[in-house]
KEKE-3310 file (N, C-alpha, C; in steps of 0.2 Angstrom, whole numbers, plus 5000, padded with zeros to 4 digits):
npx = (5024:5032:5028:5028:5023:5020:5016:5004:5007:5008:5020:5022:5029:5035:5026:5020:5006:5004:5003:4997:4996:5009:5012:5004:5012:5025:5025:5025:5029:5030:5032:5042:5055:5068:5073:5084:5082:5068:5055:5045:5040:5032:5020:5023:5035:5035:5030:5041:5049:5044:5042:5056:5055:5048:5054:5067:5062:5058:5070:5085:5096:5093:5096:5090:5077:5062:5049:5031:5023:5008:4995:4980:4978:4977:4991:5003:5016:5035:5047:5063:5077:5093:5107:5124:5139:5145:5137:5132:5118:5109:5097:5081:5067:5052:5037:5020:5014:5003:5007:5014:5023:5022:5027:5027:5035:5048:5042:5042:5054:5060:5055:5061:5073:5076:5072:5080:5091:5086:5083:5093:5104:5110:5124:5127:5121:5118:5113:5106:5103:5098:5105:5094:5084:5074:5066:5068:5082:5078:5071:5081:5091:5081:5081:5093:5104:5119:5126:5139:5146:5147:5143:5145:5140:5126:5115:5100:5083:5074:5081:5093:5103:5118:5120:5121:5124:5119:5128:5123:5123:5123:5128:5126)
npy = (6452:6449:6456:6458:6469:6468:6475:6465:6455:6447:6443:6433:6425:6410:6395:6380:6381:6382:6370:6363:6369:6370:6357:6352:6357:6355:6340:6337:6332:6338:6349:6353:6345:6352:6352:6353:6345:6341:6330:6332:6314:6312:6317:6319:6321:6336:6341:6340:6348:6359:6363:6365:6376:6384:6383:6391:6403:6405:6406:6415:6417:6418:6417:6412:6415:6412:6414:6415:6416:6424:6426:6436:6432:6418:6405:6403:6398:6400:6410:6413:6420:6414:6420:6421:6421:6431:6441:6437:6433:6418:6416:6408:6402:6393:6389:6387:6379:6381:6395:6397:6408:6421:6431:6433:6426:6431:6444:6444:6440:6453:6460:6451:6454:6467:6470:6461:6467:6481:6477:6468:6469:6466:6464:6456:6445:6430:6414:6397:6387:6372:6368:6367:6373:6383:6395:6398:6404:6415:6424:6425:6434:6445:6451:6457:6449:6441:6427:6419:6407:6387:6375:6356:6341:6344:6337:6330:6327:6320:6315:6303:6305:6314:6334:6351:6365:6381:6396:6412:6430:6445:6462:6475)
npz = (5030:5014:5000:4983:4969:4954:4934:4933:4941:4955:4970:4981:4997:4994:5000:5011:5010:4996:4992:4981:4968:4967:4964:4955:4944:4946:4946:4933:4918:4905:4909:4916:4908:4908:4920:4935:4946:4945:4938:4951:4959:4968:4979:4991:4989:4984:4994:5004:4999:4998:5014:5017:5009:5017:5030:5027:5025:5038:5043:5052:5047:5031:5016:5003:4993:4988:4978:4975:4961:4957:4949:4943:4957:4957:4960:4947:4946:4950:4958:4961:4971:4976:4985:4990:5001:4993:4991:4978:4967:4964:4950:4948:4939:4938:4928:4925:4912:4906:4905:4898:4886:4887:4893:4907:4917:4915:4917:4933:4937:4934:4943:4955:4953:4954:4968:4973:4973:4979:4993:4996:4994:4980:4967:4958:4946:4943:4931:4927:4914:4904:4888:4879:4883:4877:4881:4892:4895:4883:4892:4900:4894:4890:4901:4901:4907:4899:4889:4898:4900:4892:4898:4901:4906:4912:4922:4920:4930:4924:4911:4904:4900:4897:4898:4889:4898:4898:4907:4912:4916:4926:4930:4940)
capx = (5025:5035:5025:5032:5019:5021:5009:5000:5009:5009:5027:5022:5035:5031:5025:5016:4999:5003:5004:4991:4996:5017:5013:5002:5019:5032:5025:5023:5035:5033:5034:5049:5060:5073:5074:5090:5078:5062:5049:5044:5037:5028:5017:5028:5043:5033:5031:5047:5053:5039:5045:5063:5056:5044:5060:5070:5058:5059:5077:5085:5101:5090:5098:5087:5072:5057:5044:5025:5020:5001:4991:4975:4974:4982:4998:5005:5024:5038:5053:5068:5086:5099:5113:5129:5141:5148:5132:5129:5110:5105:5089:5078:5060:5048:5030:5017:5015:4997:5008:5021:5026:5014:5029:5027:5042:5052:5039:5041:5062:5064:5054:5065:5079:5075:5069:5087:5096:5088:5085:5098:5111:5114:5124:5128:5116:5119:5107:5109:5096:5098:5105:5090:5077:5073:5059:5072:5088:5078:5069:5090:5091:5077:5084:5100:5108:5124:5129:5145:5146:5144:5145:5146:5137:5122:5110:5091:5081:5071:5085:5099:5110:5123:5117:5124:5121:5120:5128:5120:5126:5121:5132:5121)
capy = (6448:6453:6456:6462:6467:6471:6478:6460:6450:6447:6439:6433:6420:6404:6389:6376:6385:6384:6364:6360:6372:6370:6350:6353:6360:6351:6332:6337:6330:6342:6357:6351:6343:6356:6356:6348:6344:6339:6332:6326:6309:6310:6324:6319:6326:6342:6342:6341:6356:6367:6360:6368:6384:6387:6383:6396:6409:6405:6409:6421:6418:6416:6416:6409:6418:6408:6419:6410:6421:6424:6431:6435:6427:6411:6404:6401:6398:6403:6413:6413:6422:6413:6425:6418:6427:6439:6444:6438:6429:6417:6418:6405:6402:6390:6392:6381:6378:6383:6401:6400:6414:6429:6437:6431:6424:6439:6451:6441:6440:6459:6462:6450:6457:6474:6468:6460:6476:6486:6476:6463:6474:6461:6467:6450:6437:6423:6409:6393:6383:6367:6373:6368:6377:6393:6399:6400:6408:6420:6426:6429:6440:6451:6453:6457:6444:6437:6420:6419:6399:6384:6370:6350:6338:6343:6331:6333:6322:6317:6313:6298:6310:6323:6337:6357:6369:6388:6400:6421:6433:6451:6464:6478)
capz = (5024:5009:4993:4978:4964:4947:4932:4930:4943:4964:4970:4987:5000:4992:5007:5008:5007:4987:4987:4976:4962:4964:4962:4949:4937:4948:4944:4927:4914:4899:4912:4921:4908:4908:4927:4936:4953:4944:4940:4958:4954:4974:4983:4996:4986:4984:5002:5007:4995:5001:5021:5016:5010:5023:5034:5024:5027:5045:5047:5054:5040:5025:5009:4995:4993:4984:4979:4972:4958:4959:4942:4946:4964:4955:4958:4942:4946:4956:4954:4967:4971:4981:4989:4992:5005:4989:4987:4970:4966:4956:4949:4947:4940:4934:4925:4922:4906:4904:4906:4895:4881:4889:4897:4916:4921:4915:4921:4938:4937:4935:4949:4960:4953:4959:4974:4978:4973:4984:4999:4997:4991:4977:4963:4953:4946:4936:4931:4924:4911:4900:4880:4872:4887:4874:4883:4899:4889:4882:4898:4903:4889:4890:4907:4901:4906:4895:4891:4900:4898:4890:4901:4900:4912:4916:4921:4924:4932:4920:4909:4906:4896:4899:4893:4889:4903:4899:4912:4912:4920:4926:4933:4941)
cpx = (5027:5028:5028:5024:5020:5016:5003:5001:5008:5015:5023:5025:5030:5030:5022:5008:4997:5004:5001:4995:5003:5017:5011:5009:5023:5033:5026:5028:5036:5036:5041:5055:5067:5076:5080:5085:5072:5063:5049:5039:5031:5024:5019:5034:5042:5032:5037:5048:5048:5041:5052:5061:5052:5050:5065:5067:5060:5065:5081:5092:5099:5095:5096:5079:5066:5051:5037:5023:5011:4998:4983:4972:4978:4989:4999:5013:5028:5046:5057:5076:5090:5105:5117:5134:5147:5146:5128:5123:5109:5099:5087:5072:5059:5040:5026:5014:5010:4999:5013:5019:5022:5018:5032:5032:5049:5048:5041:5050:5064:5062:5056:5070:5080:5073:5076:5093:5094:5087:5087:5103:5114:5117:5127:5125:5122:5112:5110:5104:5102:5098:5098:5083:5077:5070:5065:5080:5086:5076:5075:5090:5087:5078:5091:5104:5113:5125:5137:5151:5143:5146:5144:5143:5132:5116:5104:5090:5078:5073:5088:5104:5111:5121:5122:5121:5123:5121:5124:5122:5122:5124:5125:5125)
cpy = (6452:6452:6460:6461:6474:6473:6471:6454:6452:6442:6439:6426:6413:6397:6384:6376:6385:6376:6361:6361:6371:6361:6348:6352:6358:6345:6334:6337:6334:6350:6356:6346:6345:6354:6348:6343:6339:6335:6330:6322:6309:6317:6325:6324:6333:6344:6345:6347:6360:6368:6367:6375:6389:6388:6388:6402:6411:6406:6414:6420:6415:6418:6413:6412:6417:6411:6414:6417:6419:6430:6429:6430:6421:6411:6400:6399:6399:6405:6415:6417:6418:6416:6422:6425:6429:6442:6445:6433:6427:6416:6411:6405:6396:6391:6388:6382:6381:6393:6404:6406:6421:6430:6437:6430:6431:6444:6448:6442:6449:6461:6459:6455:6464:6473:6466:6465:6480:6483:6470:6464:6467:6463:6462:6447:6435:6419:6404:6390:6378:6372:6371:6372:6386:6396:6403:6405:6415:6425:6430:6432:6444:6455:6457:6455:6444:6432:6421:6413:6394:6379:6361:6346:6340:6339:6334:6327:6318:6314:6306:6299:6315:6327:6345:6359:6377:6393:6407:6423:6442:6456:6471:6486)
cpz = (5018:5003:4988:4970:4957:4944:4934:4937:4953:4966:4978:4992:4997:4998:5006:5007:4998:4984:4983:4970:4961:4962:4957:4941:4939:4947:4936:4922:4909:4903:4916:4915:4907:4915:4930:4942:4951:4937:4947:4955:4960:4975:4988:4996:4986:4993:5006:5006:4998:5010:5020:5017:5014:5027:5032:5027:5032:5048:5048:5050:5034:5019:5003:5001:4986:4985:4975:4966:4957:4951:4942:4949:4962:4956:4954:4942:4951:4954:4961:4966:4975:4982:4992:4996:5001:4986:4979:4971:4962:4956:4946:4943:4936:4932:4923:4915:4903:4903:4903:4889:4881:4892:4906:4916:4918:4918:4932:4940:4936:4942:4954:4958:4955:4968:4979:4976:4978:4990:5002:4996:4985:4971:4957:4952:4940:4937:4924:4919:4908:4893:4879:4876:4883:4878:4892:4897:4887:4886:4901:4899:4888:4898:4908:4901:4899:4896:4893:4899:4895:4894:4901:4905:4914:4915:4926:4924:4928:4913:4906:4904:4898:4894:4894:4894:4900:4906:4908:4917:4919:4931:4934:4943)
residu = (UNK:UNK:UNK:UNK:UNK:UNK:UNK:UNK:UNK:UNK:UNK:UNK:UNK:UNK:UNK:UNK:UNK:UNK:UNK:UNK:UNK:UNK:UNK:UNK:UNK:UNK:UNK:UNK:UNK:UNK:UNK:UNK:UNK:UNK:UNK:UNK:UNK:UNK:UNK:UNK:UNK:UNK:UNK:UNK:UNK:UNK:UNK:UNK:UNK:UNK:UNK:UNK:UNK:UNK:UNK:UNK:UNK:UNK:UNK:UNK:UNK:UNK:UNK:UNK:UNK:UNK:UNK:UNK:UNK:UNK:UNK:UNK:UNK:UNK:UNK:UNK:UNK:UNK:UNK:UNK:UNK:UNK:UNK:UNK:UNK:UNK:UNK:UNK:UNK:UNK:UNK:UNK:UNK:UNK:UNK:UNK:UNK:UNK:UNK:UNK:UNK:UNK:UNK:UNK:UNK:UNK:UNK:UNK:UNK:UNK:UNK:UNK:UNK:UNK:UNK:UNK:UNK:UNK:UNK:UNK:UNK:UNK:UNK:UNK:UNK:UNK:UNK:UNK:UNK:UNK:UNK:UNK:UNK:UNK:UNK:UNK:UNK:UNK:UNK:UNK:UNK:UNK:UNK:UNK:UNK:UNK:UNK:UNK:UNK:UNK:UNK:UNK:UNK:UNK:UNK:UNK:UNK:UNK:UNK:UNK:UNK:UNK:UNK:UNK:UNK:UNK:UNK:UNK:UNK:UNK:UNK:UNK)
# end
């Protein structure tokens, strides 16, 4: 089993062993309303999604790699790469709320991103958020990331309006 662990943090595959805690922050309105996917409105719908990445895990041409972040023993979140075949990775993550502005989701995204540099050989990310998601925007910038784009259309679930989407970028 992969594990990747930081000063404060444990990155470990995320499945459905964590459906409590990922339904917890997944149904949750104010923690999801940036998100294009969420919230899920069922525990079904969290099901299914944990179903996939277990099924991901399981394959022998994986390409999206869903980690559960764990702070002390708890999973508080989850932070993901997907490798497309020109090996650039987008990065992912969300955080339950009771977690936000202490740093985790950047402490959690460097160490994927060193993780799929050296044994994903990936040497391009990007990552996408909603304009007004600060808390997601800047996490890309402390990361290095650059905004690349500004983009038009995007809709999240929770929505009924089109909204701004920021591109980021990171060359390695």
């Amino acid at each position: 089993m992969i594990e990747i662990e930081t000063r404060r943090l444990v990155l470990r595959p995320l499945g459905m062993q964590y459906l409590e805690t990922v339904h917890e922050y997944a149904s949750d309105i104010e923690n999801t309303k940036y998100m294009v996917f969420l919230p899920n409105d069922t525990i079904e719908e969290t099901i299914e999604f944990l179903q996939s990445v277990d099924k991901e895990w399981a394959s022998e041409a994986q390409c999206s790699y869903e980690f559960a972040i764990l702070f002390e023993d708890k999973q508080i979140g989850a932070v993901s790469v997907c490798v497309d075949e020109n090996s650039t990775g987008e990065l992912g993550w969300i955080l339950h709320k009771n977690y936000w502005r202490q740093g985790f989701a950047c402490e959690a995204a460097k160490a994927l991103v060193e993780y799929a540099r050296n044994e994903l050989g990936v040497k391009h990310f990007i990552a996408h958020c909603d304009a007004e998601n600060i808390g997601s925007y800047k996490t890309m910038e402390k990361l290095g990331m650059i905004r690349t784009a500004v983009n038009e259309g995007r809709k999240n679930k929770s929505s009924h309006e089109e909204r701004l989407e920021y591109q980021y970028e990171m060359k390695c």
